[in-house]
N, C-alpha and C positions, 0 to 999 in steps of 0.2 A: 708661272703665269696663273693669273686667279682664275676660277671660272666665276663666268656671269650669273649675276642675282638676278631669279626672275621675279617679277611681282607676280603676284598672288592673283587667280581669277577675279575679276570685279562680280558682283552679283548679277551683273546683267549676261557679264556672260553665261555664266552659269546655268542663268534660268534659261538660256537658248540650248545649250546644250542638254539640259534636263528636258528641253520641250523636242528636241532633236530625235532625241532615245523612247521620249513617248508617240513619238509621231512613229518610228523605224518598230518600233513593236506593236503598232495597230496596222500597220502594214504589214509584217509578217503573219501576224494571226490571221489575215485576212488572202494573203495568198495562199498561206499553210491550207486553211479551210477549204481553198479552193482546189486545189492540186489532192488534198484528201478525200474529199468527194467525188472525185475525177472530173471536176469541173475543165479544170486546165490537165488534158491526159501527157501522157507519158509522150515525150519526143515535144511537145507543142513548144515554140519557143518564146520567152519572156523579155519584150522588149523595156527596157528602162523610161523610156521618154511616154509609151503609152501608157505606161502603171502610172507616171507620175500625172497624167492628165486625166488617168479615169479616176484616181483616189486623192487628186485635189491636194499633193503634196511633191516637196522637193525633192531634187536628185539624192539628198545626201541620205533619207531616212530609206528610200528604196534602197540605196547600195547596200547601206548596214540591212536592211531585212533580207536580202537575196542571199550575202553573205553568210547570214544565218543558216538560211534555208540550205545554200551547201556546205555547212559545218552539219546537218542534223543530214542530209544525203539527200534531201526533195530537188535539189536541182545541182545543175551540171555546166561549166563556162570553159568553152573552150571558143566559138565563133559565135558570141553572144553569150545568154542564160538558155538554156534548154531546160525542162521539167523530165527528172532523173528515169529511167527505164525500170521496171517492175522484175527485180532480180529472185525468183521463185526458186534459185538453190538454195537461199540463205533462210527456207522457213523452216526445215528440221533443227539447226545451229540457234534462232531464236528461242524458239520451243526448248527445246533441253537447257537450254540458261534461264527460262522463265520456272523448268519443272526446279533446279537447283534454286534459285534464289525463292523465289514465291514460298515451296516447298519448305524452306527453312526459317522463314518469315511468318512461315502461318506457325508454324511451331512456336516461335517466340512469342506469337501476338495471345496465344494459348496458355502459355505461362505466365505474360504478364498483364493480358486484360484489362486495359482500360475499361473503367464504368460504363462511360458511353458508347463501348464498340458494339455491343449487342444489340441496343434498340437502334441502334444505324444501320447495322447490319440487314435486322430484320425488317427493317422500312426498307431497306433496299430490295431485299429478294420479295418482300410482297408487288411490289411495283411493277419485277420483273416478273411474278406470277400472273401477272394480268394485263400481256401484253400487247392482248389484241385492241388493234388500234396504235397498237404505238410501232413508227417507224423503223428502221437498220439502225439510223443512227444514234436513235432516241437509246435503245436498248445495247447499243453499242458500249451508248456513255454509262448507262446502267452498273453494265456489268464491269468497266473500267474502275466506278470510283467503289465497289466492291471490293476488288481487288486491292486498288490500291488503300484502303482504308486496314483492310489487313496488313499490307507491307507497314504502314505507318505507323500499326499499331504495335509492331514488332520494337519498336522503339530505336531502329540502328538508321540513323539517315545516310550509312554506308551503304546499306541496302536498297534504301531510299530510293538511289541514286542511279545505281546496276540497274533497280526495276523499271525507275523511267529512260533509262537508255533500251532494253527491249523492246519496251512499249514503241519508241521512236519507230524502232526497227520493221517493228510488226504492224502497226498501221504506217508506215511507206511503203510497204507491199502494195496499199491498197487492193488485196484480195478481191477477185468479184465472185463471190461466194456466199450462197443465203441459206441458213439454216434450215431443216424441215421441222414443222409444229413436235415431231419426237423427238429429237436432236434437242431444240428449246427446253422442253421440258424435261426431259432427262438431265440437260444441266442444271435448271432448276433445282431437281431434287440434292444434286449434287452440291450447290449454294448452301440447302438448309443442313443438311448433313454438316458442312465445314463451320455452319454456324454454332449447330447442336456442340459439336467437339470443343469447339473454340470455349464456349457457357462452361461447359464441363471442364475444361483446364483439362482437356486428354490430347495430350502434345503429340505421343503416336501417332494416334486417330487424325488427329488436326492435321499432321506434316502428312499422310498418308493420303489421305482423302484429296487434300491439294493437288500432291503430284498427280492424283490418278485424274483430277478433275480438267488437268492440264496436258496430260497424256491424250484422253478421250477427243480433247478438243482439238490438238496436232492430229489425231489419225484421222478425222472428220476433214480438215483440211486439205490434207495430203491424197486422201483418197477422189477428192472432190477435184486438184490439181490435174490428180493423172488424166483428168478426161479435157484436160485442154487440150 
C-alpha cells in the first residue's frame, strides 16, 4: 500500500503559523516576566481563557507559551496551570555547576579574546560601578550579560548552552534577597579583577578569580537563605 502524498504548506498557511509562534513567544516573555518579578507569585494559578483576554490573543499561542514555561519549570499543570513553587534546595546544585562551567569558560574566553570583549566588558562594570539609582533588576541584567558575554566569548556554544540552562534555574528561584552597598561593591571589584586577567591572557588568574567570584556570591546567598 502507498503512503499518501501530502501537499506542501500553501504560503498562507505558513504565514499563520509563523504569526502563531510569534504571537506564543510574546506571550511567554511576558508571563516569564511576570512570574520572574513575582508579579504572578508562587502557587497563583494561570487561567488560559483569562491570559487569552488580558493579552488580546488566541488559545493556541497561550498553550504553546505555558508549555514552554513548564518545559523551563515556571509553571506546573496538574488541575489547571499553577505558577511553579520556589525550590531553595536546588541553589547549592546550581552554584557549583555555574562555578564549573563559568569557571572554565572564563578561562577559554582568556585564551582566545575577542577584540571586542574588553571595552564591553568594561562598559559593563563601569555601569555596574555606578549603581546608585539603578534598580534589582536593572543591575540584575548588568551583571547577567557580564557573564554571559564571557561564556560567549569562550567560543563553545556547548557551554553556551549548560550556562543558559543555570541561568534558567537560578532566576526561577526567584530569590528575595538584596544585596548590601559592601556585598555590591566588593563584586564589583571582583568584575574588574576578572576583566584585568581576562586583557592579560592569565588563564589561571581568569578561571580562578571566576570561581571565586561565583563561590562569594553562593555563600552570600545561602547565608541570607538560612534566615528564612
Amino acid at each position: 500500500m502507498k503512503g499518501e502524498t501530502r501537499n506542501p504548506p500553501t504560503e498562507d498557511q505558513m504565514a499563520r503559523k509563523s504569526g502563531t509562534k510569534l504571537l506564543a513567544a510574546n506571550v511567554h516573555a511576558t508571563l516569564r516576566q511576570k512570574i520572574m518579578s513575582l508579579e504572578l507569585k508562587p502557587g497563583a494559578r494561570l487561567v488560559e481563557d483569562e491570559i487569552c483576554e488580558t493579552l488580546s490573543v488566541g488559545r493556541t499561542p497561550v498553550r504553546e507559551a505555558l508549555l514552554r514555561l513548564q518545559g523551563e519549570g515556571l509553571v506546573t499543570r496538574g488541575k489547571g496551570w499553577i505558577v511553579g513553587e520556589i525550590d531553595s534546595a536546588q541553589v547549592p546544585m546550581i552554584f557549583e555547576s555555574r562555578i564549573a562551567i563559568e569557571g572554565y569558560a572564563t578561562r577559554l574566553a582568556a585564551l582566545r579574546r575577542p577584540d571586542e570583549l574588553i571595552p564591553q566588558l568594561r562598559d559593563l562594570t563601569s555601569q555596574m560601578e555606578n549603581y546608585e539609582g539603578l534598580g534589582r533588576a536593572e543591575l540584575n541584567r548588568l551583571d547577567r550579560g557580564f557573564h554571559e558575554l564571557i561564556v560567549g566569548a569562550a567560543g563553545n556554544h556547548i557551554f553556551e548552552d549548560m550556562y543558559e540552562h543555570t541561568q534558567y534555574k537560578y532566576w526561577n528561584l526567584r530569590l528575595p534577597i538584596l544585596f548590601t552597598r559592601e556585598q555590591v561593591d566588593a563584586s564589583n571589584l571582583q568584575h574588574k579583577g576578572i576583566v584585568a586577567a581576562i586583557e592579560a591572557q592569565d588563564a589561571d588568574r581568569a578561571e580562578a578569580l571566576a570561581r571565586e567570584h561565583i563561590q562569594t556570591t553562593m555563600t552570600i546567598v545561602l547565608d541570607a537563605l538560612s534566615g528564612f
